[in-house]
BAFI-3210 file (N, C-alpha, C; in Angstrom, 3 decimals, decimal comma, padded with zeros to 6 digits):
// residues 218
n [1|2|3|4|5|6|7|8|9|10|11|12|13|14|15|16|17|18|19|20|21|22|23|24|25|26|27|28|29|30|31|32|33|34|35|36|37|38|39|40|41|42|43|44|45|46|47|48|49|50|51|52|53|54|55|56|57|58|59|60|61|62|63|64|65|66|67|68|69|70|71|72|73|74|75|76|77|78|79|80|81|82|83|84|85|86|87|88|89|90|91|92|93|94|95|96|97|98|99|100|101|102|103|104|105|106|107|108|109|110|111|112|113|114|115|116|117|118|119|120|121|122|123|124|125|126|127|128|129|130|131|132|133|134|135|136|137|138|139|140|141|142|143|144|145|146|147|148|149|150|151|152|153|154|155|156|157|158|159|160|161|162|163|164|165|166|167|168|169|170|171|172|173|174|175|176|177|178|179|180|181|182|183|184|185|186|187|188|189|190|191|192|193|194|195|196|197|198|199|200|201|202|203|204|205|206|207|208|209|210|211|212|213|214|215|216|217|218]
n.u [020,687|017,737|015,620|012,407|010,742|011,917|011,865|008,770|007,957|008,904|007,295|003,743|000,352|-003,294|-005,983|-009,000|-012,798|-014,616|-018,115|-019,433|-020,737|-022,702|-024,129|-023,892|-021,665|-019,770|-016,248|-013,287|-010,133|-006,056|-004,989|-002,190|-000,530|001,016|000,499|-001,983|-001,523|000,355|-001,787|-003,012|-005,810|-009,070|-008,347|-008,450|-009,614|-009,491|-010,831|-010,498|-013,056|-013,593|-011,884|-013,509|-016,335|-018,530|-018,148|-016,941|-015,371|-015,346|-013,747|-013,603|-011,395|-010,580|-008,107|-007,962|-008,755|-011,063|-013,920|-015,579|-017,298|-018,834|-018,359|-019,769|-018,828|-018,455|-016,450|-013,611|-011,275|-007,939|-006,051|-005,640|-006,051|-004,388|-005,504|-004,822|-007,000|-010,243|-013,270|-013,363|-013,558|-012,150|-011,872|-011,035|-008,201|-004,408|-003,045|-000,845|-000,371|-002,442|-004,603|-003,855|-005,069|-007,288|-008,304|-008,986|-006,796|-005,173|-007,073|-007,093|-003,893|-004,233|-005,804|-003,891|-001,997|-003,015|-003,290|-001,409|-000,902|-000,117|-000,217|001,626|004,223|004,112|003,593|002,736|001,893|002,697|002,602|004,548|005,087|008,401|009,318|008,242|005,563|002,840|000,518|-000,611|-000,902|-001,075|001,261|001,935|002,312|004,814|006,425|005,557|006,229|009,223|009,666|008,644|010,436|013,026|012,362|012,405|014,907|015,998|015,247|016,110|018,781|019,175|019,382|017,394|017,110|017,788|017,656|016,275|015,357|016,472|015,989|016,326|014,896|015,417|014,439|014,646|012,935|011,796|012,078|011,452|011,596|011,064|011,810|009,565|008,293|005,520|002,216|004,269|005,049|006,829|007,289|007,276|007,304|006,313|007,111|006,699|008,141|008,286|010,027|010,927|011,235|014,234|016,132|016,461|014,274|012,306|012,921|012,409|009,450|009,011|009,948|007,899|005,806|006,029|006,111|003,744|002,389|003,123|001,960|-001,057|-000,816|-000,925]
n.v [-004,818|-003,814|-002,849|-003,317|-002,915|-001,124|001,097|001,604|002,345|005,221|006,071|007,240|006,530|006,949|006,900|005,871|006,082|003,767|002,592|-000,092|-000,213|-002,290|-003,683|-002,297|-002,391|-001,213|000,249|000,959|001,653|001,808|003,804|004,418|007,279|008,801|008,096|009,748|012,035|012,446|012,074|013,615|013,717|012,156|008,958|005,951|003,102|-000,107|-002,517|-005,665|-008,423|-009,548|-007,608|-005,938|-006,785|-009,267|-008,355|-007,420|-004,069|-000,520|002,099|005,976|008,242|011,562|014,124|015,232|012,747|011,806|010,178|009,908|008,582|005,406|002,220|-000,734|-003,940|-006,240|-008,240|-010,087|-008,891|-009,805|-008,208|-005,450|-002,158|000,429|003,199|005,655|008,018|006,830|007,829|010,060|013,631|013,915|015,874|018,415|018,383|018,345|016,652|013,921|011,671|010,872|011,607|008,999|007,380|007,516|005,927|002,519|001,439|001,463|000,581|-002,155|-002,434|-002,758|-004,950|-006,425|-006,860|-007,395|-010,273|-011,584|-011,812|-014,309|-014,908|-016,529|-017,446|-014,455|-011,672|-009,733|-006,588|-003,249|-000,230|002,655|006,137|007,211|008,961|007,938|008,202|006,455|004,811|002,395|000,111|-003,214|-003,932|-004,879|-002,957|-002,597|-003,000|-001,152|000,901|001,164|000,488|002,851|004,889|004,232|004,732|007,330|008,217|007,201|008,610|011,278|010,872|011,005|008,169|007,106|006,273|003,853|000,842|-001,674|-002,499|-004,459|-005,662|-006,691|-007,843|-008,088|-010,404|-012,250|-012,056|-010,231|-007,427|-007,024|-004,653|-002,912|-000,210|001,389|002,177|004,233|004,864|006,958|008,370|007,596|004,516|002,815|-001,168|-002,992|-006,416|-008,342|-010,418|-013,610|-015,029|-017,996|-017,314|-016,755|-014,442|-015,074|-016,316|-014,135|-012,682|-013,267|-013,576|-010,965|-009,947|-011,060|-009,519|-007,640|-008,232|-008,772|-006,339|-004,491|-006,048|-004,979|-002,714|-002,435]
n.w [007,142|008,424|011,276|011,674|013,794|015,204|013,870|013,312|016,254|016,241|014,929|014,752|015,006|014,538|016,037|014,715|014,357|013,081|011,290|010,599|006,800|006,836|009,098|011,381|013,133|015,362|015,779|016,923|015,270|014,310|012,352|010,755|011,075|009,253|006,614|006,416|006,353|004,392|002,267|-000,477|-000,983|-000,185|001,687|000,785|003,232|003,245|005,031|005,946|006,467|009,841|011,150|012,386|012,175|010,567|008,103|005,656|003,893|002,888|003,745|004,191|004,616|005,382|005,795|008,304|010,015|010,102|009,236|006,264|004,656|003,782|001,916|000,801|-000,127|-002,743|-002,720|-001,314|001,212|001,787|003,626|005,585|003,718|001,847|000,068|-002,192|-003,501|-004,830|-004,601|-004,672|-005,691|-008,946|-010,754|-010,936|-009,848|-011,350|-010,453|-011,712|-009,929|-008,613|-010,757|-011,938|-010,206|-010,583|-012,733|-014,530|-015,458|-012,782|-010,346|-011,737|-011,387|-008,613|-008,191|-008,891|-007,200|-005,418|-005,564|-005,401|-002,859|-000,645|002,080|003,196|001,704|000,333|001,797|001,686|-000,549|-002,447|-003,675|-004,608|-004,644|-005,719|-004,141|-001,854|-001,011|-000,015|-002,787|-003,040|-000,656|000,911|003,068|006,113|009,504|010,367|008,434|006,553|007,914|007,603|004,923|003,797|005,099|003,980|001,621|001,184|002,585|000,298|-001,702|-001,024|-000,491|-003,633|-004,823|-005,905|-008,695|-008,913|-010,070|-009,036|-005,280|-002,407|000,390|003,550|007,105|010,186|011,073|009,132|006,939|004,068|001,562|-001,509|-003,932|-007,442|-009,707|-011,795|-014,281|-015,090|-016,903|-017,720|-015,335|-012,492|-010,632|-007,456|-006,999|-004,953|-003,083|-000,120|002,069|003,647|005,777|004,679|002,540|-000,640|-001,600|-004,384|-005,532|-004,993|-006,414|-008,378|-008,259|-008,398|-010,951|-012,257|-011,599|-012,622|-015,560|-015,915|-015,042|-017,491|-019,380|-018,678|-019,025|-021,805]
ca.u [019,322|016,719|014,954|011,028|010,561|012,762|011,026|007,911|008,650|008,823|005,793|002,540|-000,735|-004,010|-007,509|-010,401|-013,710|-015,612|-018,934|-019,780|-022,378|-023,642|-024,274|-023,775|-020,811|-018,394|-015,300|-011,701|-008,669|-005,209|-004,431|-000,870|-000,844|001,983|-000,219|-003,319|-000,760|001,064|-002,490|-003,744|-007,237|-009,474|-007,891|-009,485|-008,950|-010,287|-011,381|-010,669|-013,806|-012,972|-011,256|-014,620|-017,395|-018,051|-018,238|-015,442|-016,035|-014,366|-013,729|-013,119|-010,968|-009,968|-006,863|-008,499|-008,754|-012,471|-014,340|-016,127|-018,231|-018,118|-018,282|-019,781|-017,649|-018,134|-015,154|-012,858|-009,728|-007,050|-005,275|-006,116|-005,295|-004,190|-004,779|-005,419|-007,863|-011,117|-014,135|-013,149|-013,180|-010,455|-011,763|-009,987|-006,617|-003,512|-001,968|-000,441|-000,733|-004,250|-005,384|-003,424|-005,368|-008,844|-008,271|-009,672|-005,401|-004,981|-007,792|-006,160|-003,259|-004,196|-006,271|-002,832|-001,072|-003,691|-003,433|000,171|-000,412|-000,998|000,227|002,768|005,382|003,881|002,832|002,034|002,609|002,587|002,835|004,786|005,723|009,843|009,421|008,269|004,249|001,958|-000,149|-000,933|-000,172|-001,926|001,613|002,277|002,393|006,256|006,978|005,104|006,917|010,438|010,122|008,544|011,377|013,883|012,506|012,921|015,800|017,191|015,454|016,836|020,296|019,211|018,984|015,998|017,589|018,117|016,410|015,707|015,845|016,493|015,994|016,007|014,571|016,107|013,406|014,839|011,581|012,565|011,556|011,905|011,326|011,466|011,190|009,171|007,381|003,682|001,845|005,204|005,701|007,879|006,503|008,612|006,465|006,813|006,427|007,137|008,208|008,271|011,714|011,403|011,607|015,265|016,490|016,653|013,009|011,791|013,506|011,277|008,466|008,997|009,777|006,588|005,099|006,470|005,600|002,107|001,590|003,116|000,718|-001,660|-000,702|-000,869]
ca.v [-005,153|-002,930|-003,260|-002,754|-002,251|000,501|002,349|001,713|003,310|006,587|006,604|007,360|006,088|007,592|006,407|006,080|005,063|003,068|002,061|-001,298|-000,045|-003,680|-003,958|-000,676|-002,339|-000,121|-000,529|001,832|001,039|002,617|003,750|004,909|008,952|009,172|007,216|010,451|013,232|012,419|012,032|014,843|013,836|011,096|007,814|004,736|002,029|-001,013|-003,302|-007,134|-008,998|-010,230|-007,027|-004,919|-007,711|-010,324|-008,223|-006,402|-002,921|000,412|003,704|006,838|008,755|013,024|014,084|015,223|011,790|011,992|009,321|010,569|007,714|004,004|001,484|-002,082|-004,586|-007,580|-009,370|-010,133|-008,589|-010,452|-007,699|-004,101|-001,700|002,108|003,682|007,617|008,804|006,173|008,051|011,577|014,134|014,060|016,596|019,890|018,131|017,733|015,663|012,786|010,206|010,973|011,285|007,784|006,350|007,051|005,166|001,593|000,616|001,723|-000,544|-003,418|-002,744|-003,164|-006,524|-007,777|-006,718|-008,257|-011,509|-012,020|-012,128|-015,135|-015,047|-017,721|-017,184|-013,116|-011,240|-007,921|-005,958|-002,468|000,790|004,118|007,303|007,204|009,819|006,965|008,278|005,517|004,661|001,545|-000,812|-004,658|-004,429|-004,927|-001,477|-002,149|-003,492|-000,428|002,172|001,122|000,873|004,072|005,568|003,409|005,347|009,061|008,115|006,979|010,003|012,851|011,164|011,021|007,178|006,834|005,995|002,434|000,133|-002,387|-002,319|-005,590|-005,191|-008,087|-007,619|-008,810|-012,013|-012,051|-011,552|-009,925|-006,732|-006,869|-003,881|-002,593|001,117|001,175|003,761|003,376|006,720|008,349|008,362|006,692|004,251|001,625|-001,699|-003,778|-007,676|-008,416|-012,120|-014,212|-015,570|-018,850|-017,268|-016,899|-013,340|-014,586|-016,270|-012,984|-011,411|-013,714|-013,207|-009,410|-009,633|-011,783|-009,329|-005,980|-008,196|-008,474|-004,932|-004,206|-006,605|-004,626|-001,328|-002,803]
ca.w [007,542|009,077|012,500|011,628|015,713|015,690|012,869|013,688|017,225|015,578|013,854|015,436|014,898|014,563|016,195|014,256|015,021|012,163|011,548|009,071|006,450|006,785|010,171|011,747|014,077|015,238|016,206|016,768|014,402|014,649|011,162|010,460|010,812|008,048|005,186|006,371|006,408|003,036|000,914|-001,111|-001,451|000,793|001,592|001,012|003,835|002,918|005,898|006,025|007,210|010,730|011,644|012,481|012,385|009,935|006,806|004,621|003,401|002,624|004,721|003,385|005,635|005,229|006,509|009,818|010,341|009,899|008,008|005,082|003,855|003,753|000,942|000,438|-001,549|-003,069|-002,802|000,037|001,707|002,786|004,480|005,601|002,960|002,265|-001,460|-002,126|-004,794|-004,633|-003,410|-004,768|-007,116|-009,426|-012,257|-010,583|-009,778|-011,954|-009,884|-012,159|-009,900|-008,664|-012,308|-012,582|-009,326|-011,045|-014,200|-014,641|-014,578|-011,196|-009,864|-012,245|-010,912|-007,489|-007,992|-009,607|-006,277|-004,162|-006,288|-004,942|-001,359|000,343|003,416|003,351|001,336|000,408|003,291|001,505|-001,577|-002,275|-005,034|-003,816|-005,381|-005,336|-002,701|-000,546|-000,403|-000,600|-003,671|-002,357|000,059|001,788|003,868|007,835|009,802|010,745|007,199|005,829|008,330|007,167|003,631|003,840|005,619|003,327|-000,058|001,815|002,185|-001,263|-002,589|-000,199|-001,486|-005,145|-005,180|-006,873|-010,403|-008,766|-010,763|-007,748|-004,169|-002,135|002,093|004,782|008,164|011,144|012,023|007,548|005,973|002,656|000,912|-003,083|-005,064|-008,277|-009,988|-013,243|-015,108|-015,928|-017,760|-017,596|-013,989|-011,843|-009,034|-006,845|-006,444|-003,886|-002,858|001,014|001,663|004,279|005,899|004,032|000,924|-001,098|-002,360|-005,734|-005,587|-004,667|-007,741|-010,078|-008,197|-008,360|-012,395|-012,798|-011,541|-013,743|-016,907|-015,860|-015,528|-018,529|-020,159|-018,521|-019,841|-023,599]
c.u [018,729|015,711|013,629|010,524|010,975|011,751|009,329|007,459|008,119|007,767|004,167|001,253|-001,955|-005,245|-008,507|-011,229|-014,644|-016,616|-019,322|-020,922|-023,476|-024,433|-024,562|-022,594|-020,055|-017,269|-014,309|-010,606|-008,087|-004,869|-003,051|-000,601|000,082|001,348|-000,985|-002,317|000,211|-000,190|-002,770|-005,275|-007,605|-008,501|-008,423|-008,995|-010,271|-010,028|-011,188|-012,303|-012,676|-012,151|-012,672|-015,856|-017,106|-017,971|-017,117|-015,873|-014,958|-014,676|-012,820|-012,124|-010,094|-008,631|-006,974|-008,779|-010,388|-012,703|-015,696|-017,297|-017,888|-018,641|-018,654|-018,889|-018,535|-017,409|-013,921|-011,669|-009,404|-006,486|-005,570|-005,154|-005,786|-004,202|-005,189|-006,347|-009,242|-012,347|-014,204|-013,465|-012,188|-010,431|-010,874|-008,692|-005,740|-002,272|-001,506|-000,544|-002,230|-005,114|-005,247|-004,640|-007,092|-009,329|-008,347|-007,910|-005,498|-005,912|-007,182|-004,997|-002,844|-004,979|-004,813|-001,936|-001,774|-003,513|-002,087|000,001|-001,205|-000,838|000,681|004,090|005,126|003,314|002,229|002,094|001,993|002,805|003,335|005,429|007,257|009,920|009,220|006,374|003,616|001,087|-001,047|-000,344|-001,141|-000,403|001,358|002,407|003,950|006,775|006,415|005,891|008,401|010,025|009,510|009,268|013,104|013,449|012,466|013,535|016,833|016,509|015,825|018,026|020,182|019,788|018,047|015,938|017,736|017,038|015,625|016,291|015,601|016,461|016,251|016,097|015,426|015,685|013,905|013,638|012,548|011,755|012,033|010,938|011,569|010,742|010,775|008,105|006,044|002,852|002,717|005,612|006,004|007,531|007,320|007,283|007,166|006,040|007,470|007,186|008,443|010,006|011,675|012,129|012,719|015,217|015,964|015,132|011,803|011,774|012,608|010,348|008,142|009,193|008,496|005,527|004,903|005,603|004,169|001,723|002,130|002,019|-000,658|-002,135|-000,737|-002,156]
c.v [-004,000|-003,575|-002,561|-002,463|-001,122|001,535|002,184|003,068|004,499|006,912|006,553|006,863|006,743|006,946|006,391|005,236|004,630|001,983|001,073|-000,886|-000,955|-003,303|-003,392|-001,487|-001,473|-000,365|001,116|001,406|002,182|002,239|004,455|006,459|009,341|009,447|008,818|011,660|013,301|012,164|013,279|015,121|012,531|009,820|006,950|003,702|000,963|-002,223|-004,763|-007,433|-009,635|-008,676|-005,624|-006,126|-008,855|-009,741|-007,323|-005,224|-001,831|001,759|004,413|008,441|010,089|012,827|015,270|014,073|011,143|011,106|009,752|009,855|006,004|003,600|000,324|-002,680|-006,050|-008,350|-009,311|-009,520|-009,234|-009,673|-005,991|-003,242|-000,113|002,133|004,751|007,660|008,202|007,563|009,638|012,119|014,591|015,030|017,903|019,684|018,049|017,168|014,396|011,971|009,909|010,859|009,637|006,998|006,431|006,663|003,850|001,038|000,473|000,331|-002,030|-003,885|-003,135|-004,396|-007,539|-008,369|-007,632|-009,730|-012,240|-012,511|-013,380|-016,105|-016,317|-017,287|-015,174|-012,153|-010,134|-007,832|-004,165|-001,428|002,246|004,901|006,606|007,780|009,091|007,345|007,256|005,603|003,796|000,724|-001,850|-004,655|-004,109|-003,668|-000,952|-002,655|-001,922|000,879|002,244|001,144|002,405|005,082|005,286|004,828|006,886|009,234|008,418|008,358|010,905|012,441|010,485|010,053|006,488|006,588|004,673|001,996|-000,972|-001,762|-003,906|-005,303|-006,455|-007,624|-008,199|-010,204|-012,312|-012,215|-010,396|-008,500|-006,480|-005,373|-003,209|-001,373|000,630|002,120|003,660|004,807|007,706|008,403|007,444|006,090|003,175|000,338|-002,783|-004,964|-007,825|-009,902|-012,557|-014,552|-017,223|-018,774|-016,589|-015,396|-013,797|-015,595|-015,242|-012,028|-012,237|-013,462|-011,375|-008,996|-010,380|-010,532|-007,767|-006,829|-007,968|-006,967|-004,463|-004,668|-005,514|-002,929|-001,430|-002,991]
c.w [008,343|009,991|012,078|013,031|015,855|014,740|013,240|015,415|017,241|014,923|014,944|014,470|015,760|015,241|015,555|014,469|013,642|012,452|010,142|007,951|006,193|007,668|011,456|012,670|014,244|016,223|015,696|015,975|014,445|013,194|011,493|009,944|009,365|006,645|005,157|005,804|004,600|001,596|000,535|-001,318|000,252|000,919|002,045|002,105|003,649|004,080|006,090|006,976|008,573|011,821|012,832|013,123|011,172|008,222|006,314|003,667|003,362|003,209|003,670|004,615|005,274|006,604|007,157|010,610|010,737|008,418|007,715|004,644|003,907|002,519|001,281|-000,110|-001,727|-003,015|-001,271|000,033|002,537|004,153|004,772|004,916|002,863|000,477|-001,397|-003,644|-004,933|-003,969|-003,577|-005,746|-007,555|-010,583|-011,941|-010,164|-011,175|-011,680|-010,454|-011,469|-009,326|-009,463|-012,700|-011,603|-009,914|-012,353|-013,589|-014,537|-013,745|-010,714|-010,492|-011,624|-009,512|-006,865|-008,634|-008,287|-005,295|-004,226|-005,778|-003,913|-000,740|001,410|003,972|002,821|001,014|001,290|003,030|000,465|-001,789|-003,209|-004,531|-004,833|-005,037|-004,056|-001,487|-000,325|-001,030|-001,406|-003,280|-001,659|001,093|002,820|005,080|008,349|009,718|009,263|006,431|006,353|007,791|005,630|003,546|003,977|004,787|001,638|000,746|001,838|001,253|-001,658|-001,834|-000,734|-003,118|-005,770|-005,993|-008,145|-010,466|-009,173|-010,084|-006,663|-002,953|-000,295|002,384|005,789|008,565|011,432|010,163|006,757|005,382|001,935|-000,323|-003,597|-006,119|-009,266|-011,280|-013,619|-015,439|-015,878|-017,682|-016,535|-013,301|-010,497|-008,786|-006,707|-005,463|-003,184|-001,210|001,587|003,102|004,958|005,054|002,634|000,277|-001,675|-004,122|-006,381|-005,865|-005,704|-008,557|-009,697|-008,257|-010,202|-012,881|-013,198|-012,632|-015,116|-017,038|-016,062|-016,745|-019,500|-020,017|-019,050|-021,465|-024,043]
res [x|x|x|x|x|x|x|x|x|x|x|x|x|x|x|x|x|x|x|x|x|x|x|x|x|x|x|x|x|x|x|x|x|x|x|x|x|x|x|x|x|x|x|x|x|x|x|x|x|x|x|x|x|x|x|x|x|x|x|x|x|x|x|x|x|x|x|x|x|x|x|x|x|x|x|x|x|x|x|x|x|x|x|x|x|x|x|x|x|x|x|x|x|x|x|x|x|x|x|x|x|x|x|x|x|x|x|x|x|x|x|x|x|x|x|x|x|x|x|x|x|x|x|x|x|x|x|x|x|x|x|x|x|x|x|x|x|x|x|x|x|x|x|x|x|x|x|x|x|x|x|x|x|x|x|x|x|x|x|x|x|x|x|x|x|x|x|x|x|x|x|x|x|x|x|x|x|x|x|x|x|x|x|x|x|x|x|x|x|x|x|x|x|x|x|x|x|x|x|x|x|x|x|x|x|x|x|x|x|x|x|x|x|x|x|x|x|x]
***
């Protein structure tokens, strides 16, 4: 098991000051310096209503920690979220998964992820290079600093061929994930569970969720 207190710890957190483009509120949030420092391009953080004022919207945040632009939405967030590529230009990169994050999948695949969580038995879910850099992720800061530090890990010792990966916290909240290929490259996804919920629960809800995106890639 892994202590998310301890890893967290170690990780620093950034200040930023955002303003609602509803409302103009503004308000400070401590994003997670790791998530800014490991993107290549802007990174989108998308806002829960409730966390700012009463409306839900999207920041665009350079890695100076300088926000770029905001976003309206239509639709609600459950949980404050981290994805890279939204908001940019992607015609002078050939960064494979940047090219992947501004395809009409990508967004699919991150309303499938959102569709999971609902904060009972799923507390998060999440999309990372092997290397461990976030794609996306709705989890917890200390749920997000350990698995983070968990796939750096397996790949510095050339783990990363494992076809799942199964965690349990200490309070046993559960981290299921599983590697799978989608345009060729190799991404870990990840469903973050509650302590009620059973290892091998976790494993169906974690193959539910591979078939779907396969569906989705067809």
């Amino acid at each position: 098991m892994i202590n998310s207190e301890e890893v967290t710890s170690k990780e620093a957190e950034q200040n930023i000051i955002v303003i609602c483009p509803t409302c103009n509120t503004k308000k400070e949030l401590k994003i997670p310096t790791k998530i800014i420092n490991q993107a290549k391009q802007l990174t989108t953080v998308s806002i829960p209503s409730g966390t700012v004022c009463e409306h839900g919207f999207q920041s665009f945040v350079d890695k100076n920690f300088k926000v770029r632009g905001y976003q309206k939405v239509d639709f609600e967030f459950s949980h404050m979220e981290f994805f890279e590529g939204s908001g940019t230009d992607l015609a002078d990169t050939d960064d494979p998964t940047a090219t992947l994050s501004s395809q009409q999948l990508f967004q699919d695949i991150i309303s499938l992820l959102r569709s999971y969580v609902d904060d009972k038995e799923i507390l998060g879910s999440g999309m990372f290079t092997v290397e461990g850099h976030v794609v996306y992720s709705s989890l917890p800061s200390n749920t997000l600093f350990s698995i983070i530090k968990e796939f750096e890990v397996r790949s510095e010792k050339k783990l990363s061929n494992l076809k799942k990966m199964y965690l349990e916290l200490e309070n046993n909240q559960k981290i299921c994930a599983s590697y799978v290929e989608i345009k060729d490259i190799r991404f870990a996804l990840v469903l973050f569970f509650s302590h009620i919920v059973k290892l091998g629960m976790g494993n169906l809800y974690l193959n539910d969720l591979v078939k779907k995106i396969r569906v989705l890639e067809s």
